[in-house]
C-alpha beads as a LAMMPS data file, in Angstrom:
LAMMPS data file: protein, C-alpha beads

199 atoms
198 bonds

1 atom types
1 bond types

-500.0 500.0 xlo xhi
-500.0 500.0 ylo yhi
-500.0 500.0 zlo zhi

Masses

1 110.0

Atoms # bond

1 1 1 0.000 0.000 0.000
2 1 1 1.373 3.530 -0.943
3 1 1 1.403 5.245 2.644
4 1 1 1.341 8.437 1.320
5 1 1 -1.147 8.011 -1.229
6 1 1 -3.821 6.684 1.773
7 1 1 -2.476 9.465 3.535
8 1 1 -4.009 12.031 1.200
9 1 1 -7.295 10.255 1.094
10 1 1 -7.620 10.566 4.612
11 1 1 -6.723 13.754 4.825
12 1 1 -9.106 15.133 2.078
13 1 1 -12.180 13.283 3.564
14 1 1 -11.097 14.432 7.301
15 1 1 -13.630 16.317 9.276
16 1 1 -13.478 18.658 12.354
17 1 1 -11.257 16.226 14.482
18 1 1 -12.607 15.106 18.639
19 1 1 -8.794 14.914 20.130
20 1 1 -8.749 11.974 22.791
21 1 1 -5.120 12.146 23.682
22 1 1 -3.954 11.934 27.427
23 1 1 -2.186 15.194 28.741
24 1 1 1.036 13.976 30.709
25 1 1 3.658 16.987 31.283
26 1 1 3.460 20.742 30.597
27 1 1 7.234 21.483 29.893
28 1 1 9.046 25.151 28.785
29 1 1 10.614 25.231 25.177
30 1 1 12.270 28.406 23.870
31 1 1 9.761 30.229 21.082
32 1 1 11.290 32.575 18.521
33 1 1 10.253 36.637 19.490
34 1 1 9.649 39.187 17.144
35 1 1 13.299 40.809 17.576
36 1 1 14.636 37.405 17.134
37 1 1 15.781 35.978 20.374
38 1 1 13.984 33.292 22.044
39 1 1 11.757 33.179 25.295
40 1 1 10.577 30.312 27.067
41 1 1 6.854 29.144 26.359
42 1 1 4.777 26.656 27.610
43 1 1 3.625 23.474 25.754
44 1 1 2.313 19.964 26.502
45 1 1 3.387 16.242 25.938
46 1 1 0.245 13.986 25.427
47 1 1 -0.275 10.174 24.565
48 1 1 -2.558 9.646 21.610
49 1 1 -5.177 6.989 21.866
50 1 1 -4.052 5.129 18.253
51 1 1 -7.437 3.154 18.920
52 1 1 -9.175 5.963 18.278
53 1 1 -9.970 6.888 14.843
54 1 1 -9.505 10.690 14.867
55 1 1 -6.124 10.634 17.001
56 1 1 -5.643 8.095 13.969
57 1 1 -6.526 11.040 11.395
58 1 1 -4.797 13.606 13.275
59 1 1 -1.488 11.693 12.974
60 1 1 -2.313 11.692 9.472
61 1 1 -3.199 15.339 9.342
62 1 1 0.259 16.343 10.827
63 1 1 2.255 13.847 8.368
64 1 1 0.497 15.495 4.977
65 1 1 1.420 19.376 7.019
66 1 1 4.836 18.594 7.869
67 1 1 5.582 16.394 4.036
68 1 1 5.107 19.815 2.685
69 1 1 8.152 21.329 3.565
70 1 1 10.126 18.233 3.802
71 1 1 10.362 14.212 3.686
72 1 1 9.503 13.169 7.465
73 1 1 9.317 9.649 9.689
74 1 1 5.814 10.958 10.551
75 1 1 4.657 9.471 7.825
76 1 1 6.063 5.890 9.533
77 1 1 4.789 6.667 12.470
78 1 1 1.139 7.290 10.983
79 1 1 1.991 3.585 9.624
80 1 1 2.706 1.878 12.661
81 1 1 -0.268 3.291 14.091
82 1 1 -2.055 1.765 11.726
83 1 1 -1.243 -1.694 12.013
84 1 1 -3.296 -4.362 13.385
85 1 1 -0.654 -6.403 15.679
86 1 1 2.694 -6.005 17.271
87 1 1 5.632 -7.751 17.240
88 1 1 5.044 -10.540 19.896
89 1 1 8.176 -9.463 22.072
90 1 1 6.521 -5.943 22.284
91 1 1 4.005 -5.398 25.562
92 1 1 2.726 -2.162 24.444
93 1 1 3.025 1.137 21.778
94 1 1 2.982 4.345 23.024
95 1 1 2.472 7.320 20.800
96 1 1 3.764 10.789 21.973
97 1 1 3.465 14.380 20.581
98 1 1 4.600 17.385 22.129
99 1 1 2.424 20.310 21.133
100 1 1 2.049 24.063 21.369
101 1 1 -1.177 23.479 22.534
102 1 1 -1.909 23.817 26.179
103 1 1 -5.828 23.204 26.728
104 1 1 -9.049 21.475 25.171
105 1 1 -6.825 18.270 24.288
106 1 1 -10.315 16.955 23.456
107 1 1 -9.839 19.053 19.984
108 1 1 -5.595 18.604 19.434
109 1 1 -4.981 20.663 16.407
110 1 1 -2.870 18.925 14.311
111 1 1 -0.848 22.515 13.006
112 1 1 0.101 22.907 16.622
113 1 1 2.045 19.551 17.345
114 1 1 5.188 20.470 17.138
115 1 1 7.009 16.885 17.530
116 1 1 6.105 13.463 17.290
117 1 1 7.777 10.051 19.098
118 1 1 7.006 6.199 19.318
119 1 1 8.116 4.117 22.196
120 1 1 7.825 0.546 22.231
121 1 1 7.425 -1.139 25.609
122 1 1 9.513 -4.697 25.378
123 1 1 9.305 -7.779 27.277
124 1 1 12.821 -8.148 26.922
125 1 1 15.822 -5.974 28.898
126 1 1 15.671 -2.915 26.965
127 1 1 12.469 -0.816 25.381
128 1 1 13.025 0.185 21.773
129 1 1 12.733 4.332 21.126
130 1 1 11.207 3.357 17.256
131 1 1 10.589 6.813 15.998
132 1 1 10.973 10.533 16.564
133 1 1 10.450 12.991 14.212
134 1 1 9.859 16.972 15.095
135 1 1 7.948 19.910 12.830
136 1 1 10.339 20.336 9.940
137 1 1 10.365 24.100 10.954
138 1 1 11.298 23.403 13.931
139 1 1 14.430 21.063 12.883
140 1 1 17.803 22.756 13.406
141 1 1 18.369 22.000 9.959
142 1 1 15.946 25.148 9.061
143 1 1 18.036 27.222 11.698
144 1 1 16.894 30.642 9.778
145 1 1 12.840 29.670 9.923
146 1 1 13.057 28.031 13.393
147 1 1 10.142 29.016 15.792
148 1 1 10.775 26.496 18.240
149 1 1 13.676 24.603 19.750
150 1 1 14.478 21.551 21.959
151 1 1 11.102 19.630 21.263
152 1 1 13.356 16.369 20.264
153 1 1 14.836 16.979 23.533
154 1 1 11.902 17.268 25.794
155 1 1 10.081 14.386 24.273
156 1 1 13.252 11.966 24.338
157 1 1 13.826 13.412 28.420
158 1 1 10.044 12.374 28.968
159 1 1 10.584 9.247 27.462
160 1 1 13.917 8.375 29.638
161 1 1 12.193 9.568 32.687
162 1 1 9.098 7.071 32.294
163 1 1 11.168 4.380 31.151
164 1 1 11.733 1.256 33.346
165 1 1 14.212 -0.239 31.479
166 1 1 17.649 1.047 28.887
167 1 1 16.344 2.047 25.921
168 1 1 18.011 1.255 22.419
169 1 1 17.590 2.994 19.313
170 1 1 18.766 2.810 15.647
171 1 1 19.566 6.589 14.709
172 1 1 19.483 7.972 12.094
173 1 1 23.328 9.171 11.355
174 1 1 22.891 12.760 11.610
175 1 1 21.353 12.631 14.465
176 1 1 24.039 10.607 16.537
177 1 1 25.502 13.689 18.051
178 1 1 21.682 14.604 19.439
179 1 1 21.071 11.461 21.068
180 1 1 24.703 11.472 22.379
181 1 1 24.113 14.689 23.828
182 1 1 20.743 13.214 25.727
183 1 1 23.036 10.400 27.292
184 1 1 22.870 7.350 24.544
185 1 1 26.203 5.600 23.377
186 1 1 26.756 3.000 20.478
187 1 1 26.167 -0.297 21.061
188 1 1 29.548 -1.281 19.163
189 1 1 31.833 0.817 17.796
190 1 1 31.198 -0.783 13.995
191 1 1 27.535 0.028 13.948
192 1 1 27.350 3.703 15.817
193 1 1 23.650 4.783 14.679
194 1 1 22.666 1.284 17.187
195 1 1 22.807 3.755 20.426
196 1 1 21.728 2.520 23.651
197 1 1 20.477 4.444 26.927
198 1 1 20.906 3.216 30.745
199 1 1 19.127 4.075 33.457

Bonds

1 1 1 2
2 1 2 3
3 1 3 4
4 1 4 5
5 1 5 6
6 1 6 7
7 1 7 8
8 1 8 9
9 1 9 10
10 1 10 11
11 1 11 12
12 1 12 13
13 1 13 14
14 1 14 15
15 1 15 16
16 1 16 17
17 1 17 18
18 1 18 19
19 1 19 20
20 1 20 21
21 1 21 22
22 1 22 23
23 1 23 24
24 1 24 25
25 1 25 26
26 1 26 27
27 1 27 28
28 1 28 29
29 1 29 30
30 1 30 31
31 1 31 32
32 1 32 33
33 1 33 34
34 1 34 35
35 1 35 36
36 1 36 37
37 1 37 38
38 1 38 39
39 1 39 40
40 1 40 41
41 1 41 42
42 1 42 43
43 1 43 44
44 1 44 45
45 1 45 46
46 1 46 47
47 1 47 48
48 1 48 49
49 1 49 50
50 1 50 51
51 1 51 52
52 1 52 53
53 1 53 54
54 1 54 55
55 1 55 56
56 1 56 57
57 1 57 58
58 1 58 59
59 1 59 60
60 1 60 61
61 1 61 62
62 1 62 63
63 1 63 64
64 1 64 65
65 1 65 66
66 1 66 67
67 1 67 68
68 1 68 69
69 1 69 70
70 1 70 71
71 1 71 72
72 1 72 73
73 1 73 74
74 1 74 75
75 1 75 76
76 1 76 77
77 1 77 78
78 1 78 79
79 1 79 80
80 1 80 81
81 1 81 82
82 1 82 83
83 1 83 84
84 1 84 85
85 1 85 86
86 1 86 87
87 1 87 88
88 1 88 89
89 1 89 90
90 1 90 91
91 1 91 92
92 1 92 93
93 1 93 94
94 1 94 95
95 1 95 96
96 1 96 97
97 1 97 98
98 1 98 99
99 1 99 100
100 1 100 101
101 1 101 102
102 1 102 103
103 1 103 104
104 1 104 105
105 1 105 106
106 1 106 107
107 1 107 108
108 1 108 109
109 1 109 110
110 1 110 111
111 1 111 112
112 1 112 113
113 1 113 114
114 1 114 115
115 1 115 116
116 1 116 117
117 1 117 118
118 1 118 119
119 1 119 120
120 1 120 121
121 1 121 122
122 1 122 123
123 1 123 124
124 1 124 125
125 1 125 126
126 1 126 127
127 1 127 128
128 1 128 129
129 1 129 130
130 1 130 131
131 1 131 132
132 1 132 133
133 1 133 134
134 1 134 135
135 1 135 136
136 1 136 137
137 1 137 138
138 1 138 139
139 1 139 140
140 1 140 141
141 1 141 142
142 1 142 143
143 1 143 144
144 1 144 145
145 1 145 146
146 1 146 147
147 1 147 148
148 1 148 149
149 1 149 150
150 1 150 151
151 1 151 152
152 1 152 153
153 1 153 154
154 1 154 155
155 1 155 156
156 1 156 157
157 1 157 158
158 1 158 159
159 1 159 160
160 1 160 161
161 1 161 162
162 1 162 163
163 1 163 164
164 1 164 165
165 1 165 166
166 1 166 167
167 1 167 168
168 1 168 169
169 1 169 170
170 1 170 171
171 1 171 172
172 1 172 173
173 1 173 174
174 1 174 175
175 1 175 176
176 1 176 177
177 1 177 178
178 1 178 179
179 1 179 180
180 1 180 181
181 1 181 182
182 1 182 183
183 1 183 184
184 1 184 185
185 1 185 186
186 1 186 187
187 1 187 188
188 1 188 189
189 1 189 190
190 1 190 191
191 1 191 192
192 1 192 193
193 1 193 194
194 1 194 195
195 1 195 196
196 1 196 197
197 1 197 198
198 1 198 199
């Protein structure tokens, strides 16, 4: 099936969208001013309810927004959400965004999630960090159009902090210095993007 072809389906058929996601943390990321400097603002982390069809949609919603200024994993993790099973050594999926958004999570919009993360919850030693993908605009990539910063950072912190076990994590190679920076190392030396976080 062609992911982003379904995508655009669902997003042209989409109606006013009933948000069920579960707030967790209010947390303070800097916010581009008007004379250029940054000040802290508030925003949330929530868990989307993939069971329910419109957090389902608004995952979709986000992935056609962000795919217009460049290629983006929320596209995969629109995918995964969609599947029907998990692997069997996986005990739960847990779907994060961060957003700018700070009341009413009933009605999320979609143009105000500013990040996006997937955890999976192992029955083996170490829980699996599968996906994490912010606003393109807010990638430091697009350092000249950047409204926000350090929403990778705050969802990835959440994530450690809930985290029972070390989590591992195939990265993607730019981002090896980020997740080095948040306290992962490579597994072996030969494969570096295989990083690995301890508790």
């Amino acid at each position: 099936m062609n992911s982003k072809k379904n995508i655009f389906v669902l997003y042209s058929s989409m109606t006013p969208i009933n948000f069920t996601a579960n707030y967790l943390k209010t947390v303070y990321i800097p916010k581009k001013a008007a004379n250029d400097s940054y000040k802290h603002t508030e925003a949330s982390i929530v868990e989307l309810d993939i069971k329910d069809k419109n957090d389902v949609e608004s995952l979709a919603k986000t992935a056609f927004i962000w795919e217009k200024t460049v290629s983006s994993y929320a596209f995969d993790i629109y995918n995964e959400a969609l599947k029907e099973k998990i692997h069997p050594d996986v005990v739960a999926e847990h779907y994060y965004a961060l957003t700018a958004q700070n009341s009413d999570y009933a009605h999320l919009k979609p143009e105000k999630i500013l990040g996006l993360a997937m955890l999976s919850e192992k029955s083996e030693p170490k829980n699996e960090l599968n996906w994490l993908q912010v606003n393109p605009k807010t990638n430091k990539i697009n350092s000249s159009d950047r409204k926000y910063k350090y929403v990778g950072y705050n969802l990835v912190e959440y994530i450690k902090s809930i985290s029972d076990k070390p989590i591992i994590l195939d990265a993607d190679y730019n981002a090896i210095d980020f997740y080095t920076k948040l306290g992962f190392s490579a597994k072996n030396p030969e494969t570096p993007s295989i990083m690995i976080w301890h508790r």
